[in-house]
C-alpha positions as CSV (number, residue, x, y, z in Angstrom):
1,X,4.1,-7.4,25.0
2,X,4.2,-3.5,24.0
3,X,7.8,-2.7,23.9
4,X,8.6,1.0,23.0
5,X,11.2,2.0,20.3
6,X,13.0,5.1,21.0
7,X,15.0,7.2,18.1
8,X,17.4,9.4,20.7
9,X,20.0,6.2,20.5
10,X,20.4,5.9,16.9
11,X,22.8,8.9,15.7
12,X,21.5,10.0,12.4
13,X,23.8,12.3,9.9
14,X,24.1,16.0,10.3
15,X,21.7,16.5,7.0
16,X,19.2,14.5,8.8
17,X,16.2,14.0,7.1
18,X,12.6,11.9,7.3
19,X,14.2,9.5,5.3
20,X,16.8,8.7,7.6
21,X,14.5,8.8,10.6
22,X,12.4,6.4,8.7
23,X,15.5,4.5,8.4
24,X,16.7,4.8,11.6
25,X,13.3,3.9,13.6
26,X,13.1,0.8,11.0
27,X,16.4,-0.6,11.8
28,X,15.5,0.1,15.8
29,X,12.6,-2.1,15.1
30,X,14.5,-4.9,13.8
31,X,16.7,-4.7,16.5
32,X,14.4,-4.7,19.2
33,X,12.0,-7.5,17.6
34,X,15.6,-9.7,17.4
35,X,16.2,-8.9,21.0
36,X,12.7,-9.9,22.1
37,X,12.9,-13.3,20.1
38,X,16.4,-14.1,21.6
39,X,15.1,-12.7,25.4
40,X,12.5,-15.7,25.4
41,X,15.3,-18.3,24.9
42,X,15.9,-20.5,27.8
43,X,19.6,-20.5,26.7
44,X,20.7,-17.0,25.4
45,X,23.3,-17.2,22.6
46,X,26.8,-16.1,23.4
47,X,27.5,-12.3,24.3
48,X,29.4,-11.7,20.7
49,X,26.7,-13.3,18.5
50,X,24.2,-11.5,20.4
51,X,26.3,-8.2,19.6
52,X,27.1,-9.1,16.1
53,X,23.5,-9.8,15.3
54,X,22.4,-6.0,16.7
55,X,24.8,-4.2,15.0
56,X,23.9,-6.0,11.8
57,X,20.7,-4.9,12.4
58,X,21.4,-1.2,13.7
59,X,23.8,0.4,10.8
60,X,22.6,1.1,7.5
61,X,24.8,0.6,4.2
62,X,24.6,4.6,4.0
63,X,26.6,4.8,7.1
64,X,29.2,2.6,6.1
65,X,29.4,4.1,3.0
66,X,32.5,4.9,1.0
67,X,34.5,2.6,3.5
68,X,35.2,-0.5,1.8
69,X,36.9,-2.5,4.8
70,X,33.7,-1.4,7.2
71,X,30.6,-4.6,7.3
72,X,27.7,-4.3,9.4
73,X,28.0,-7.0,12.2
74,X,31.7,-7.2,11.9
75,X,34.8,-6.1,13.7
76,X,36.3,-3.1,12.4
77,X,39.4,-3.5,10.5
78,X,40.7,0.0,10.9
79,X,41.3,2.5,13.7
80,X,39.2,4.8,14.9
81,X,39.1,8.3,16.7
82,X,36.2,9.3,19.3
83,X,36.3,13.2,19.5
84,X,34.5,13.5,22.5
85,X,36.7,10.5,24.6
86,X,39.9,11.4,26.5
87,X,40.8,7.6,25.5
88,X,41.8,5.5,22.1
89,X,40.1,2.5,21.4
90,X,42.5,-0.3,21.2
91,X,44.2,-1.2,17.6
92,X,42.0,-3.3,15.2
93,X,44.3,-6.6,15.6
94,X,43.3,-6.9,19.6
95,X,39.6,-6.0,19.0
96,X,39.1,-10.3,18.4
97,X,40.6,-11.3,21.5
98,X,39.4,-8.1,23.6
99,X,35.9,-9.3,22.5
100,X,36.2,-13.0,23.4
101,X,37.4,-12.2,26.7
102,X,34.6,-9.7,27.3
103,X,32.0,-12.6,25.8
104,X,33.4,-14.9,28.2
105,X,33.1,-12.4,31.0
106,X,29.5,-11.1,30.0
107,X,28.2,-14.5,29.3
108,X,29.0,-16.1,32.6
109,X,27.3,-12.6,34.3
110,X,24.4,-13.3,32.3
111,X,24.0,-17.0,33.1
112,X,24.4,-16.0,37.2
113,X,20.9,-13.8,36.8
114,X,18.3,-16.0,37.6
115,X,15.5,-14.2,36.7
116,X,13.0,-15.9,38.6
117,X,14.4,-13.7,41.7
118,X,14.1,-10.1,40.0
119,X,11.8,-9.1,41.9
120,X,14.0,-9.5,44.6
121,X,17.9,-9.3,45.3
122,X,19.0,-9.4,41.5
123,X,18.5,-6.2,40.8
124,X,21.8,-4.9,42.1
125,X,23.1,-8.2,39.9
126,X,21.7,-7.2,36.5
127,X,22.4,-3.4,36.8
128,X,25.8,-4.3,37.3
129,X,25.9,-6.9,34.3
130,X,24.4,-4.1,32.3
131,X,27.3,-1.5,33.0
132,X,29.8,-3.8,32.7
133,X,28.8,-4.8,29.1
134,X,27.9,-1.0,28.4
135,X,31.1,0.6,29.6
136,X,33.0,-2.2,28.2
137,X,31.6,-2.1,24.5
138,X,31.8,1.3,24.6
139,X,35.4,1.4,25.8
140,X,36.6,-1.5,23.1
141,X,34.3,0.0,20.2
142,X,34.6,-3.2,18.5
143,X,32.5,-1.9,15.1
144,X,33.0,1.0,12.7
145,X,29.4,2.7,13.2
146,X,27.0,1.8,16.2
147,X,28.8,1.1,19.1
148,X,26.6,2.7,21.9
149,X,23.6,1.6,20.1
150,X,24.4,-1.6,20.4
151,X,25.5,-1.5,24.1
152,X,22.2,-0.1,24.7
153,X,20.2,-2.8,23.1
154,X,21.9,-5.1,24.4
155,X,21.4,-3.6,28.0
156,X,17.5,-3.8,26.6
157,X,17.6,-7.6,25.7
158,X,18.7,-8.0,29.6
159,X,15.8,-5.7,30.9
160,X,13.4,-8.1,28.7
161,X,14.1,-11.1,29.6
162,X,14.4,-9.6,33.3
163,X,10.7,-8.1,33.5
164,X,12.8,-5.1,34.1
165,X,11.7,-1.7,32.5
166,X,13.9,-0.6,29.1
167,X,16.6,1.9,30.2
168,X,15.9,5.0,27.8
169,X,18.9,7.3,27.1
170,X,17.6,10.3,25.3
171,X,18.9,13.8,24.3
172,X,18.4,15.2,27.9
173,X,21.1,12.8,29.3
174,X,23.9,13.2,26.4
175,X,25.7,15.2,28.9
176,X,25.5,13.3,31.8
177,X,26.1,10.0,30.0
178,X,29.4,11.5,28.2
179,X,30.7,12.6,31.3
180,X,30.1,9.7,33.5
181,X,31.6,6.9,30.7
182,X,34.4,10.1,30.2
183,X,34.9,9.8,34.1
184,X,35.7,6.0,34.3
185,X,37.6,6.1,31.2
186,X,39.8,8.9,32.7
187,X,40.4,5.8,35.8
188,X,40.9,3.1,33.7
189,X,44.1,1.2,32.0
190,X,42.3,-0.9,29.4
191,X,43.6,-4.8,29.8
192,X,42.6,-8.0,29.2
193,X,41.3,-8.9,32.5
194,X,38.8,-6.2,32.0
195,X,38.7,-4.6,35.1
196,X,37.2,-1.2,36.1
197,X,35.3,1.1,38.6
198,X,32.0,1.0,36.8
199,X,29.7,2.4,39.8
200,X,29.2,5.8,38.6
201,X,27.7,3.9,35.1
202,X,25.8,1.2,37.2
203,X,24.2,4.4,39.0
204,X,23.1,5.8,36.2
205,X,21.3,3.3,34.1
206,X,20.0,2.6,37.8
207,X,18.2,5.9,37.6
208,X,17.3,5.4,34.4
209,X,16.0,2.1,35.0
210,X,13.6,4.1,37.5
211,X,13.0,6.6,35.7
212,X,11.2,4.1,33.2
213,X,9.0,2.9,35.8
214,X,5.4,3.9,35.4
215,X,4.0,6.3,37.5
216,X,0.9,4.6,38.6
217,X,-1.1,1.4,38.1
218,X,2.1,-0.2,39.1
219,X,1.4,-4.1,39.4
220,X,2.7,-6.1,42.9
221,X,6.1,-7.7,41.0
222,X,6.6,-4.0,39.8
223,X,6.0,-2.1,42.9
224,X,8.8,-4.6,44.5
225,X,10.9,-4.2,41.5
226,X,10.7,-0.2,42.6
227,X,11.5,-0.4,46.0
228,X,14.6,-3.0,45.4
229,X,15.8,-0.6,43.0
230,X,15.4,2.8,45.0
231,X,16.9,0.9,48.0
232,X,20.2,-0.5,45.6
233,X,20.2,3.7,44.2
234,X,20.4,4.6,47.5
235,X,22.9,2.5,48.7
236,X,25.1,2.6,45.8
237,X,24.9,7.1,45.9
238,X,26.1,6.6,49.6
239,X,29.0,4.6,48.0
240,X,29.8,6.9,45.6
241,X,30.0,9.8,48.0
């Protein structure tokens, strides 16, 4: 299987430089070869080792660097501040229990999937398994560095073991993306039950999802997967409105 590696997701310093793009596209790699090894499992490993593993893989020592409490593939210890949210992520001491009740939730999403129906009427199912543990790791921000990376190999993972085209969120969607995770943040009272209107996200990684697709030579399974997903686009849009 050829499975493309994209650089937009990995956020690079502002003296960028070919050796951190090496960097960057190397660390991608190992995190996409680790989420096509675990993908083939018959039994996935719980949602938290499977995000603990990515991050370890994602963020570089030079990112962490100068801040001794911050490891790679670890909860962060310390608070942190995101300049383009209207929220706070939630103090250090609840990011443990915050993430065990989002593995719970993820896992038993996960394990509902059965992925011999994808061409089918789990579409709708796995998109909305995908936002929920996007919006949801983006919202806690359980690490120091690589957050959204991490939510979006993770949503990856899910589109591998699927058969589902990888979602790709590049530069020409920053916008869109900020403002739509921006939107339900605005909505939603973080708790423990985890609860949140996620259908703006769900629509787009839908068209995202799409947007992957390729534009010809499509094979039977795919050209099903297409019109299941412009038909759940369609449906959820009309919702929306």
């Amino acid at each position: 299987m050829i499975v493309r590696i994209e650089s937009e997701g990995n956020r690079l310093p502002e003296n960028e430089n070919k050796k951190d793009s090496v960097s960057a596209l190397c660390r991608a790699h190992l995190a996409r070869q680790y989420s096509i090894s675990v993908a083939k499992k018959f039994n996935l490993p719980a949602f938290e080792t499977i995000v603990k593993n990515l991050n370890l893989r994602l963020v570089s020592k030079e990112e962490l660097k100068g801040r001794l409490d911050a490891v790679a593939g670890e909860y962060r210890t310390k608070n942190v501040f995101m300049p383009i949210s209207p929220v706070s992520p939630p103090q250090p001491e609840d990011v443990p229990y915050l993430m065990k009740k989002l593995g719970v939730a993820s896992d038993e999403k996960i394990k509902a999937i059965d992925c011999k129906k994808v061409a089918g009427i789990e579409i709708g199912k796995i998109l909305e398994t995908m936002s929920f543990t996007h919006y949801w790791m983006a919202r806690i921000h359980p690490f120091r560095e690589g957050n959204g990376r991490d939510a979006r190999e993770t949503n990856a993972l899910l589109s591998i073991r699927t058969g589902l085209p990888i979602i790709i969120i590049g530069p020409v969607d920053r916008d869109e993306y900020i403002k739509t995770l921006n939107t339900i943040h605005f909505y939603t009272y973080l708790n423990d039950k985890l609860e949140a209107d996620l259908k703006p996200l769900t629509l787009f990684l839908g068209r995202r999802m799409l947007r992957s697709f390729p534009n010809s030579n499509l094979s039977k399974p795919q050209m099903v997967q297409r019109e299941k997903l412009i038909s759940y686009i369609s449906k959820l849009d009309s919702d929306i409105k």
